[in-house]
LUMDO-472426 format. One record per residue (C-alpha): z, y negated, x. Coordinates in steps of 0.02 Angstrom, whole numbers, padded with zeros to 5 digits, always signed. Layout:
<nodes>
ZYX ...
</nodes>
This chain:
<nodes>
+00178-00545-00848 +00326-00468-00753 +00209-00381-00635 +00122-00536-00618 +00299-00615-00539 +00352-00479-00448 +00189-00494-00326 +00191-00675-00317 +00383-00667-00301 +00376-00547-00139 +00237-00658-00061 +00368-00789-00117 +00512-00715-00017 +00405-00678+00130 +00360-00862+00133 +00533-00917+00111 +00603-00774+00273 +00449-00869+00370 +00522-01035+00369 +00692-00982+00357 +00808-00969+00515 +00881-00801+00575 +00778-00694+00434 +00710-00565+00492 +00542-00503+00403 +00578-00297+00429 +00748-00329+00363 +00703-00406+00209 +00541-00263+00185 +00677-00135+00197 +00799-00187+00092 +00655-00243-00054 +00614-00049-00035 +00774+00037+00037 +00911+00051-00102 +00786+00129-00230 +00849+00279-00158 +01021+00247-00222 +00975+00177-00416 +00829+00287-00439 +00914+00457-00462 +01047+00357-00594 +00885+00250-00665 +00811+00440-00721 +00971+00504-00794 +01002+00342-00897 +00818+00348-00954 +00847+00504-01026 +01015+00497-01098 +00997+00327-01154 +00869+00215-01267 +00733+00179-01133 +00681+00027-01232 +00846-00046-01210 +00882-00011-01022 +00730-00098-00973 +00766-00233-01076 +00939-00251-00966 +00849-00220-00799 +00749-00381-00843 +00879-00483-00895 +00973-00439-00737 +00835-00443-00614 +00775-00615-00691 +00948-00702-00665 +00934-00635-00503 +00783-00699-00461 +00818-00890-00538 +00986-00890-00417 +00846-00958-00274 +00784-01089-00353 +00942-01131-00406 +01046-01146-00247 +00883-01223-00196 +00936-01385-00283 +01092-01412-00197 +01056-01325-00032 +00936-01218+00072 +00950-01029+00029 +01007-00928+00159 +00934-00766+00249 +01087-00674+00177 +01036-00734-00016 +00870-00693+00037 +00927-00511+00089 +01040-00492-00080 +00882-00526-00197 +00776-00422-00105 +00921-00292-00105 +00953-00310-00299 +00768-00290-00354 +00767-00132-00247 +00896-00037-00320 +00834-00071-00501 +00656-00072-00454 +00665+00117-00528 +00703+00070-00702 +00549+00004-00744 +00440+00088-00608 +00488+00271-00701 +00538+00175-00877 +00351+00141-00928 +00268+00301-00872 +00403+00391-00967 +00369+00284-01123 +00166+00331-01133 +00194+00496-01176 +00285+00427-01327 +00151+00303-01378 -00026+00397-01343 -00079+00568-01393 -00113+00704-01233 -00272+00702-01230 -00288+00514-01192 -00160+00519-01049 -00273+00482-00909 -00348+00365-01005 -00178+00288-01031 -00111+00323-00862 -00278+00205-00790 -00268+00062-00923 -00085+00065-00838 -00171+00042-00684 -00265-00091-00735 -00140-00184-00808 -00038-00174-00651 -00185-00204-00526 -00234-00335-00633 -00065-00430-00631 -00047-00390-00450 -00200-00467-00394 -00157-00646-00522 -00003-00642-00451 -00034-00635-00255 -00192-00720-00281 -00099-00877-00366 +00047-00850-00255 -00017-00871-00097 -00106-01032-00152 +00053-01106-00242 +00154-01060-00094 +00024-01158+00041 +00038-01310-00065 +00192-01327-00181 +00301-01206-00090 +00375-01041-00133 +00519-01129-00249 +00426-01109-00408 +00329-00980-00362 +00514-00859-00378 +00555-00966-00529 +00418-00920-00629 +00437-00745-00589 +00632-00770-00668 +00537-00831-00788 +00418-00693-00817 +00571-00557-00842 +00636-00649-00987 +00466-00636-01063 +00459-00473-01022 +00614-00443-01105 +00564-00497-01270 +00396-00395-01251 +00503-00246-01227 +00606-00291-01385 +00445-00321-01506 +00415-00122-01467 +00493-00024-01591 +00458+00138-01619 +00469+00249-01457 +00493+00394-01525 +00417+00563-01472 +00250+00614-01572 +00265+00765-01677 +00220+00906-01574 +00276+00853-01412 +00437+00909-01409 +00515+01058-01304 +00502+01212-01390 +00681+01291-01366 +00677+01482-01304 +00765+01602-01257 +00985+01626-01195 +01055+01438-01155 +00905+01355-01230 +00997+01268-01338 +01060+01160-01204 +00875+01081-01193 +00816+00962-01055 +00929+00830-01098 +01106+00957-01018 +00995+01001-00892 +01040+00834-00781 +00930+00821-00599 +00958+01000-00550 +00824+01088-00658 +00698+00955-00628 +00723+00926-00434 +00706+01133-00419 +00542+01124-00528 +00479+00963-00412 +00533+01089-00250 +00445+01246-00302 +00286+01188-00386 +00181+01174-00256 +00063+01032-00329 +00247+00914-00386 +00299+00970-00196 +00154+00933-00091 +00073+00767-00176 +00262+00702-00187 +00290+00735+00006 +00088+00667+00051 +00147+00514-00062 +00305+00489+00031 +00218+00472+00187 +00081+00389+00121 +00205+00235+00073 +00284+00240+00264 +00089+00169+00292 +00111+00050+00149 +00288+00008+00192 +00228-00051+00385 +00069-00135+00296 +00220-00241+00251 +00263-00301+00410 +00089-00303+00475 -00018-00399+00344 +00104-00568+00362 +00081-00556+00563 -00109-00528+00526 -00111-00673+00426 -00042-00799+00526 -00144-00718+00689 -00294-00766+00581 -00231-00938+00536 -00224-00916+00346 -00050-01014+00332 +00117-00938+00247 -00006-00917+00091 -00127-00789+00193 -00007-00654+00166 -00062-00666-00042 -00233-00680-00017 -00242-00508+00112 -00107-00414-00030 -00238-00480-00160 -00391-00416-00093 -00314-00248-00081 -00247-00265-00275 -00425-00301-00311 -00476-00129-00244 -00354-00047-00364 -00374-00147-00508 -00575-00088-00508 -00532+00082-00475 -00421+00100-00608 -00578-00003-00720 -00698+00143-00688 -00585+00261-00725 -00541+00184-00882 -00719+00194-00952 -00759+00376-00871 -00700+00559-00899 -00651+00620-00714 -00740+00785-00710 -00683+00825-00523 -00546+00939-00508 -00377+00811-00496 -00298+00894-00340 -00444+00892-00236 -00475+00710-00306 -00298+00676-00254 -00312+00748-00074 -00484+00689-00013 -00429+00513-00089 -00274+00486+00048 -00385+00566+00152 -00514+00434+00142 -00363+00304+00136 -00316+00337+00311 -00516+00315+00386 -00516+00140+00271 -00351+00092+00352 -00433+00091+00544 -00540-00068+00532 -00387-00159+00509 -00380-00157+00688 -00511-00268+00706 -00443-00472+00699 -00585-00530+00586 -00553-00607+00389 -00689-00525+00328 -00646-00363+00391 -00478-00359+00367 -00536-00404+00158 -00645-00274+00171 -00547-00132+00232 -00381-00190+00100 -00499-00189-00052 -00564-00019+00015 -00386+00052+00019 -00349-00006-00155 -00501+00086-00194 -00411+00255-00124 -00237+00225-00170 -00266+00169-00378 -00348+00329-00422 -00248+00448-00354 -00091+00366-00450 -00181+00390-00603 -00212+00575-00575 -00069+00614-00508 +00023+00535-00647 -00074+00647-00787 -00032+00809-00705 +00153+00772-00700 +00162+00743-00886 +00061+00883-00935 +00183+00992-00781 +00370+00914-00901 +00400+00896-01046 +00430+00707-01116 +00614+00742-01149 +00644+00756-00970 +00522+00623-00894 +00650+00485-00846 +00725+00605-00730 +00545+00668-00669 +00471+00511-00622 +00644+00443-00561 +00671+00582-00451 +00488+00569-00383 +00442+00412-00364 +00639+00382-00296 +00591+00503-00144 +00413+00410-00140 +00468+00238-00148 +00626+00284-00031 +00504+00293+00118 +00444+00102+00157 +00582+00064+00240 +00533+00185+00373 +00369+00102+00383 +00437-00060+00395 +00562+00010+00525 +00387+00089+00629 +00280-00090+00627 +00443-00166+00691 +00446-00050+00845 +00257-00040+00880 +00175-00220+00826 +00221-00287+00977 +00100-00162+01086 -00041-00238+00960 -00160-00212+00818 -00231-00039+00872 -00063+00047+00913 +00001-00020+00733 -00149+00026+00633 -00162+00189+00715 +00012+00232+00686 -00014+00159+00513 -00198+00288+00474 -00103+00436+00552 +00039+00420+00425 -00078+00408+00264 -00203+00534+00316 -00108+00678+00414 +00007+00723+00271 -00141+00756+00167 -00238+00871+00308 -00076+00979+00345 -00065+01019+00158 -00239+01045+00087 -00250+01180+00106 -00085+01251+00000 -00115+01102-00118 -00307+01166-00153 -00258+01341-00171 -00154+01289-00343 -00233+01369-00478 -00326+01253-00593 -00346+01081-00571 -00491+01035-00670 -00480+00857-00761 -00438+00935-00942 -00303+01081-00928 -00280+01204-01047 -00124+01218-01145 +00019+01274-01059 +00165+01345-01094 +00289+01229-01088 +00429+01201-00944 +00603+01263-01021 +00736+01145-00915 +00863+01236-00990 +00800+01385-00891 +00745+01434-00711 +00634+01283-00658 +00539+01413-00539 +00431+01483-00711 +00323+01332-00732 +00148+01379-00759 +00004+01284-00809 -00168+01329-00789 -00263+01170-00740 -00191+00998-00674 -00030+01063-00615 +00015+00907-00515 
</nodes>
């Protein structure tokens, strides 16, 4: 349900900048985006060294009384594009608490070899609350106004909340834990803070390369921000448009991540990973074309690209660390991936005025170039088939440059 809110409460706050004097729309995409560079890093140490249950249980209290401040000043007097800029800010820099909080809790809660399984119901529950929540959005915002639309997602933490606190047992599954090996191995993943990890992310070459082709990817997503509420109006959808476009393309991922819920991926991942974002940046060009229909089209064709390669890229990492250490893994990760929007916001800002193609050009060559420059040392990683075989595990006590793993390194 908290998913749910957060899309309907950014198509909410883009709604609100649109009718609201002196906000500016790139401002407001970079600072929703920006200061997860700042909390992410301390999101993944806290996740580790502290009950992850329990932290996200915070984050939502926090974020929800955030959130209800809106609709609250909104009863005395009009919110301002600075109290605008502050919630966007505030969501940002504890966006990474949940966003590497639940990946780090599946390995907990499912057995290895249903990860990808796991990793794509995640999907779907995501794509699936993303597309209700845009969907709905953009039609409560056209008629009752964005108001409730960021009060129910307040609303939507605090339910989240007491989800969170109905889960009980999150402790690692017998055999999962880190084997401990060898001089200073006593120290175990938990001593080892960011440095261990972040040399492991910089010297595998599958952690590297998909992190960096992710990265970029999100500059595209991050100017997709600026560009799909422009689009919108320019095809006289209304404030609401903007949540019908971001809900076609949630519908894309949400039936990605179906079929690969009720399907064993047989490809190998890597390759998977790389012609996906390949074939994201060729979807991406009809967007240059000011038609509805085509615009639909090409948005649930990029969900279609982007879902999977989440999934996949997901199940590699956890089979790369081992659970003691993911907090700081997918902090540190998707911190430098989700650190990158801002730039794309920052890139429509300077090119939308010379029109559609220039953006949407700028936008394609951002997703797909990343992924042609490193094919080639990303598909030369030994064994990435679906299903790896057991590895021997990652000591993060140790030198982070021994990793191995024969399949699914990512």
């Amino acid at each position: 349900m908290s998913s749910v809110g957060d899309a309907a409460s950014w198509v909410a706050l883009v709604g609100l900048a649109l009718g609201t004097a002196h906000a500016s729309l790139p401002l407001l995409a970079a600072l929703y985006t920006a200061p997860v560079a700042a909390g992410g890093l301390v999101a993944g140490w806290a996740l580790d060294r502290f009950d992850r249950r329990r932290l996200m249980i915070g984050d939502c209290v926090l974020r929800g009384a955030v959130f209800a401040s809106l609709p609250v000043t909104a009863i005395f007097a009009r919110p301002m594009a600075g109290q605008l800029y502050a919630v966007a800010a505030v969501y940002g820099l504890l966006k990474m608490v949940s966003l590497a909080g639940f990946p780090a809790l599946i390995p907990a809660l499912v057995p290895e070899s249903r990860l990808d399984q796991a990793n794509a119901l995640e999907g779907v529950t995501y794509g699936l609350a993303s597309l209700v929540g845009a969907g709905l959005a953009g039609l409560a915002v056209a008629t009752a106004g964005a108001m409730p639309v960021v009060a129910f997602d307040a609303a939507s933490y605090c339910v989240m909340a007491l989800c969170l606190w109905s889960v009980r047992d999150v402790s690692l599954p017998a055999g999962r834990s880190v084997p401990r090996r060898g001089p200073g191995a006593g120290d175990g993943p938990r001593r080892a803070g960011f440095r261990v990890v972040a040399r492991l992310a910089a010297t595998n070459a599958v952690l590297r390369d998909t992190t960096i082709m992710f990265a970029l990817f999100n500059v595209g997503e991050g100017a997709l921000l600026v560009f799909l509420p422009d689009r919108a109006m320019r095809l006289g959808l209304g404030t609401g448009g903007y949540g019908y476009l971001v809900a076609a393309g949630t519908a894309g991922e949400l039936l990605a991540a179906l079929l690969l819920t009720r399907m064993t991926w047989r490809a190998p991942l890597t390759a998977s990973i790389v012609t996906a974002q390949i074939a994201a940046a060729f979807v991406v060009v009809p967007l240059a074309v000011r038609s509805a229909a085509v615009t639909v089209a090409a948005l649930v064709a990029l969900g279609l690209c982007a879902a999977p390669m989440t999934a996949w890229a997901q199940s590699l990492r956890m089979r790369l660390v081992p659970p003691e250490a993911h907090g700081r893994l997918f902090a540190l990760l998707r911190t430098a991936m989700q650190a990158t929007p801002p730039a794309g916001a920052a890139l429509a800002a300077l090119v939308i005025g010379r029109g559609a193609v220039i953006t949407v050009a700028a936008i394609a060559a951002t997703i797909g170039v990343p992924a042609l420059v490193l094919a080639r040392d990303l598909l030369g990683t030994p064994g990435a088939g679906p299903e790896p075989t057991p590895a021997e595990p990652v000591q993060c006590s140790g030198p982070a440059g021994a990793a191995t793993s024969d399949a699914n390194s990512h």
